[in-house]
C-alpha positions as CSV (number, residue, x, y, z in Angstrom):
1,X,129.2,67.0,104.2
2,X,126.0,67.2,106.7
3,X,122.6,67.8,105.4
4,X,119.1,68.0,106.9
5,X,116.1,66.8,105.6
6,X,113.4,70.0,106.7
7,X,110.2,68.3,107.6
8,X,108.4,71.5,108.3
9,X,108.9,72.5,104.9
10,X,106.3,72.2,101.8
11,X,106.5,73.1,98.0
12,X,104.5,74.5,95.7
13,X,104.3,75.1,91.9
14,X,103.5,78.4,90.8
15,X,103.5,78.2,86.4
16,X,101.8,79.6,83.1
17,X,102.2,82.1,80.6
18,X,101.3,85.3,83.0
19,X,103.2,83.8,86.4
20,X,106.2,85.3,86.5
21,X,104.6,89.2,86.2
22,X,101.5,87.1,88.7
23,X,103.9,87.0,91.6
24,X,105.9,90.2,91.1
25,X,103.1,92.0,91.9
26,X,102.1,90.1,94.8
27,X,105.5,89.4,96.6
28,X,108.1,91.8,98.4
29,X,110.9,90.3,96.3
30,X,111.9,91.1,92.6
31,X,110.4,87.7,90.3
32,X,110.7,89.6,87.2
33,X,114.7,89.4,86.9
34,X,114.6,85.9,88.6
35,X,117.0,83.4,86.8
36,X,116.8,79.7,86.2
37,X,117.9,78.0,89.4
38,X,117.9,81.2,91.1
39,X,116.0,81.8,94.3
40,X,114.8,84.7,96.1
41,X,113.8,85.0,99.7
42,X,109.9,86.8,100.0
43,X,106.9,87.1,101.2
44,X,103.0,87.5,100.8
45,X,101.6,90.4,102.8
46,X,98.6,91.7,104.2
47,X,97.2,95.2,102.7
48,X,98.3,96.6,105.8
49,X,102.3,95.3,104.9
50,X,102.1,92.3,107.7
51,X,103.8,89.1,106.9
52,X,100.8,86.5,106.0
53,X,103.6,84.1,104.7
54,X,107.3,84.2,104.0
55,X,109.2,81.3,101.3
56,X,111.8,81.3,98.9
57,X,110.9,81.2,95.0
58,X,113.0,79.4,92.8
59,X,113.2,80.1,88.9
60,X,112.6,76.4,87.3
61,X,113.9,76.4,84.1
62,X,111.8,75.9,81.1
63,X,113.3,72.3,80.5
64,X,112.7,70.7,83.8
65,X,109.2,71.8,84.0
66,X,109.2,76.1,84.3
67,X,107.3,78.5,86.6
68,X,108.5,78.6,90.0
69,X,108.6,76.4,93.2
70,X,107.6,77.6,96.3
71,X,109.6,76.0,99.2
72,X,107.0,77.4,102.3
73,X,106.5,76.7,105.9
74,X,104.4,73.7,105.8
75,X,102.0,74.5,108.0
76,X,101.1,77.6,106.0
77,X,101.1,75.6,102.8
78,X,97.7,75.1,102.5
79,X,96.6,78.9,103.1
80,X,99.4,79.7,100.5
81,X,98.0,77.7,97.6
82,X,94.6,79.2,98.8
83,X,95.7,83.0,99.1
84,X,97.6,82.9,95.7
85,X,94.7,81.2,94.0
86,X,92.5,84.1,95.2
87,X,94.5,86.5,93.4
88,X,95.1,85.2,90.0
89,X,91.8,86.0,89.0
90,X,92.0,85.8,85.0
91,X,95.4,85.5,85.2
92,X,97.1,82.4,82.8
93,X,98.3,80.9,86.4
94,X,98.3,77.2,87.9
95,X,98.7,76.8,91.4
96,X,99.6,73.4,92.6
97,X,100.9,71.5,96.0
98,X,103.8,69.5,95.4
99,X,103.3,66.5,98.3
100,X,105.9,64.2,95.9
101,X,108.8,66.5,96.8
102,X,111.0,67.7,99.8
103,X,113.4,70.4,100.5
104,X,116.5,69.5,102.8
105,X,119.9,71.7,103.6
106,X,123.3,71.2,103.4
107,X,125.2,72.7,106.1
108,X,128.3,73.4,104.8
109,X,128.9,71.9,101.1
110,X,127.3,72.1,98.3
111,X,126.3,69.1,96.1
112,X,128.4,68.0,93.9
113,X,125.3,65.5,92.1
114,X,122.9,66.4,90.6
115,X,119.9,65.6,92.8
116,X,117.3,67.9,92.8
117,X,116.9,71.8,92.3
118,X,119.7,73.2,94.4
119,X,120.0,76.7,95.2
120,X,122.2,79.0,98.0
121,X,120.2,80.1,101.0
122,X,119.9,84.1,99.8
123,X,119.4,85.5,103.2
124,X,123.1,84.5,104.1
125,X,125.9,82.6,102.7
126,X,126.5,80.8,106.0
127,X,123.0,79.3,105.8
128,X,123.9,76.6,103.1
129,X,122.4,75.3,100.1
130,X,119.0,74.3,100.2
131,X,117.8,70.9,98.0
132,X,114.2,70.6,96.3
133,X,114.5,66.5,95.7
134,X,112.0,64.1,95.4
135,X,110.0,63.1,98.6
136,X,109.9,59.2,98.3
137,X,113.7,58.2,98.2
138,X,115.2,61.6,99.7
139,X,117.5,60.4,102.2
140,X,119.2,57.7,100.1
141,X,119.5,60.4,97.2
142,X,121.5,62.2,100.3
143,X,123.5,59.9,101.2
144,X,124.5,58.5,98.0
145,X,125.3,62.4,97.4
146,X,128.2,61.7,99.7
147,X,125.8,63.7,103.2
148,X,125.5,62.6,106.2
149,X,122.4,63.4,107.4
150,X,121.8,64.9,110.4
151,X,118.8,66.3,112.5
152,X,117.0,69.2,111.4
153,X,117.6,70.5,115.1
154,X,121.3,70.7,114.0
155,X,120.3,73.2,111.2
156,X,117.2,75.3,113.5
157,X,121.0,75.4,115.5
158,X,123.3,76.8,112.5
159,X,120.3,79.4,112.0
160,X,119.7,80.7,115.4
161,X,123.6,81.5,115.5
162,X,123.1,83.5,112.6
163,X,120.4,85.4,114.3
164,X,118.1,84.6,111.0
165,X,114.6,84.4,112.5
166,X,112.1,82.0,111.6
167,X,108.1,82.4,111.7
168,X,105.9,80.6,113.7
169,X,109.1,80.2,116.2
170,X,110.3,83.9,116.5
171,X,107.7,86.3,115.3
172,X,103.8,85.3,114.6
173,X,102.5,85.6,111.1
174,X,99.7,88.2,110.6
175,X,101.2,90.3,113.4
176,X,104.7,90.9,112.1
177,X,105.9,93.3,109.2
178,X,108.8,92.7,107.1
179,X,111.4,95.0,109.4
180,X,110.8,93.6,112.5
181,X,111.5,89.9,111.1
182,X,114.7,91.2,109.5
183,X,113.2,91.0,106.1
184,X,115.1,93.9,105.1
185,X,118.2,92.8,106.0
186,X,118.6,89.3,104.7
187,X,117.2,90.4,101.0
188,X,113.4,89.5,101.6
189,X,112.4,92.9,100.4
190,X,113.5,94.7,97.4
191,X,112.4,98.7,97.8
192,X,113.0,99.4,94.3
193,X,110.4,96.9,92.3
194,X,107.7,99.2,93.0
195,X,103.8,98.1,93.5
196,X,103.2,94.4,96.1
197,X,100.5,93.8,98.2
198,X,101.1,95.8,101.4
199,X,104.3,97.8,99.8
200,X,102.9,101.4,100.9
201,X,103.1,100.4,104.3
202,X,106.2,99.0,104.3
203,X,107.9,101.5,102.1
204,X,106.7,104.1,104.3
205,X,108.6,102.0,107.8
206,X,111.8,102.0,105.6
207,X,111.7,105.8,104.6
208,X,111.1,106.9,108.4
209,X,114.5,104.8,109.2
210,X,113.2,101.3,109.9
211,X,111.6,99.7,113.2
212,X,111.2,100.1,116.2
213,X,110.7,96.5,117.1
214,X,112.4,93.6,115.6
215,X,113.9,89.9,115.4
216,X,117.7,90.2,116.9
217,X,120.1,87.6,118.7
218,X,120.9,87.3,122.4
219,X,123.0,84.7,124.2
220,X,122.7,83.4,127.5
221,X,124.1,81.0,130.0
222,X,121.2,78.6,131.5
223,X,119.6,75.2,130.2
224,X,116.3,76.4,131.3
225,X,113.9,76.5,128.5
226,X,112.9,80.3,127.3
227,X,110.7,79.7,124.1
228,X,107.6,82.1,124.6
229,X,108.9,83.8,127.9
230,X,108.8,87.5,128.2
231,X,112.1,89.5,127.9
232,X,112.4,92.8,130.4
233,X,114.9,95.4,130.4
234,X,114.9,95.9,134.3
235,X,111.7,96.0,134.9
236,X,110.4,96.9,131.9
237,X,108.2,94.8,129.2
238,X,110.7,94.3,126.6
239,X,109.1,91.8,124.2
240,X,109.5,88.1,124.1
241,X,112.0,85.1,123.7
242,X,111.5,83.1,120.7
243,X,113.9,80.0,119.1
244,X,117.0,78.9,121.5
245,X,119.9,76.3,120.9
246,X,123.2,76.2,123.0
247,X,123.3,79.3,124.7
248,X,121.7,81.2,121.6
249,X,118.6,82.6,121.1
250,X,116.2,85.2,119.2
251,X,113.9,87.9,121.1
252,X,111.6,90.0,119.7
253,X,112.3,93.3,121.4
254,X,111.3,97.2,121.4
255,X,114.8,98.4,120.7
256,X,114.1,102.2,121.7
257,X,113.4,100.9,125.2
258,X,116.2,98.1,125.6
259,X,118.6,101.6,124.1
260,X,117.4,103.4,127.1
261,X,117.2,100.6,129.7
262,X,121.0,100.0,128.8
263,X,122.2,104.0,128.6
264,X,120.2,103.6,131.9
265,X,122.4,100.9,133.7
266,X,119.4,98.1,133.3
267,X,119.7,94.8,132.4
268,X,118.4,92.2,129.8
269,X,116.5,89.4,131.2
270,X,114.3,86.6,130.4
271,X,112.8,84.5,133.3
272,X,115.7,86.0,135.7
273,X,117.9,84.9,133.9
274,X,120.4,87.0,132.3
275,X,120.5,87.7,128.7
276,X,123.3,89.7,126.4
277,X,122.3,90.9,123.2
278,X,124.9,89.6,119.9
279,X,125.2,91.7,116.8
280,X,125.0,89.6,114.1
281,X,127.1,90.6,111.1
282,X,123.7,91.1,108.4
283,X,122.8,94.0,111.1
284,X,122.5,97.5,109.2
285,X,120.1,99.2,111.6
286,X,121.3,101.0,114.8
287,X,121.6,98.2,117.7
288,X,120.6,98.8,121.1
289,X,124.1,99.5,122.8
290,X,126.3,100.5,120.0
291,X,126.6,103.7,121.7
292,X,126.6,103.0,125.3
């Protein structure tokens, strides 16, 4: 068994009598029918439906301390506990940072120990199970779990084949909705709760049949690094290259334009070099070559 201890990963503590229906109305995922131990993959939105933050919430149960973790990008955590403590008002609501604990991942098996909250990555079932443990001994709790740890490059590695994008790395928060980071297709967005911050805007992307930008894999054959470099379709602005790791990669890209630069004869390109795009298997929406 391999797991990863996620370093730019935070947690927070979301709890009291009102924050369950507190964070249904806020987030783009249903909290209301949230189990214990069970975790949803959401986000916090601007009014105009871009993505301010995205993080999983786990259900605690009531007997190992209740509410609901946060595990968030660390590097947003701060503005999180900030933003959510701007909206609960009168709300019954406490909103903590949780420094004392960690998340990590296993790759492939899932604990058999008891050693922290445990949950299965909801975006995809390849993704693992992810670990809320406490901070201070973490790795030893891994490893006497049976793990062998392993770098959390190996895991940014299992995710880029998956063509699951990551912010900060493959689209930038404030300037991103939910559709074009694939939000709707890895179960970040539920279109039947009804009212979240932002949720007329998105609802109104989803009912004119999606984007026409978004998050999708591409592979390539070059060590040349292509984090941040602009993607062309001939010689045409196509977007940009974000997170790469042997040979695979995620670009942010018009798809209307890459459709016609490819019905056209053009090809994909990031820095001259050659790019090919890969379905992944989550992909619902029409991808730029299906019908060429």
């Amino acid at each position: 068994m391999r797991a990863a201890i996620l370093p730019e990963r935070a947690v927070l503590h979301v709890r009291g009598g009102d924050a369950r229906h507190f964070l249904h109305n806020l987030v783009t995922s249903n909290v209301e029918t949230l189990l214990p131990n069970e975790a949803r993959f959401a986000a916090l939105l601007t009014p105009q439906g871009k993505i301010l933050f995205d993080f999983f919430v786990l259900a605690v149960p009531e007997d190992e301390g209740g509410g609901f973790l946060f595990d968030a990008p660390k590097a947003l955590a701060a503005d999180l506990l900030k933003r959510l403590g701007f909206y609960k008002l009168r709300a019954k609501v406490e909103v903590e940072s949780k420094p004392d604990l960690a998340v990590a991942v296993s790759l492939d098996e899932k604990p058999t120990q008891e050693i922290g909250f445990i949950f299965a990555d909801p975006r995809h079932a390849k993704l693992g199970t992810r670990i809320i443990l406490p901070a201070a001994d973490a790795e030893a709790a891994l490893r006497n779990a049976g793990f062998s740890l392993v770098s959390e490059e190996e895991w940014q590695a299992l995710r880029i084949s998956l063509g699951v994008p990551e912010g900060g790395k493959d689209f930038v928060y404030g300037d991103t909705f939910p559709h074009e980071a694939d939000m709707d297709q890895l179960e970040g967005v539920d279109f039947a709760k009804g009212c979240f911050v932002g949720q007329e805007v998105v609802s109104r992307i989803q009912h004119k049949g999606g984007a026409r930008t978004r998050v999708v894999p591409v592979a390539y054959s070059d060590s040349k690094p292509l984090e941040g470099v602009e993607v062309k379709i001939g010689e045409k602005q196509a977007g940009f290259f974000g997170s790469a790791a042997n040979g695979r990669g995620l670009a942010k890209l018009r798809l209307d334009r890459v459709e016609d630069g490819l019905k056209a004869g053009e090809s994909l390109s990031a820095g001259n070099i050659p790019l090919t795009l890969v379905k992944p298997d989550w992909a619902k929406f029409p991808f730029p070559g299906d019908s060429v």
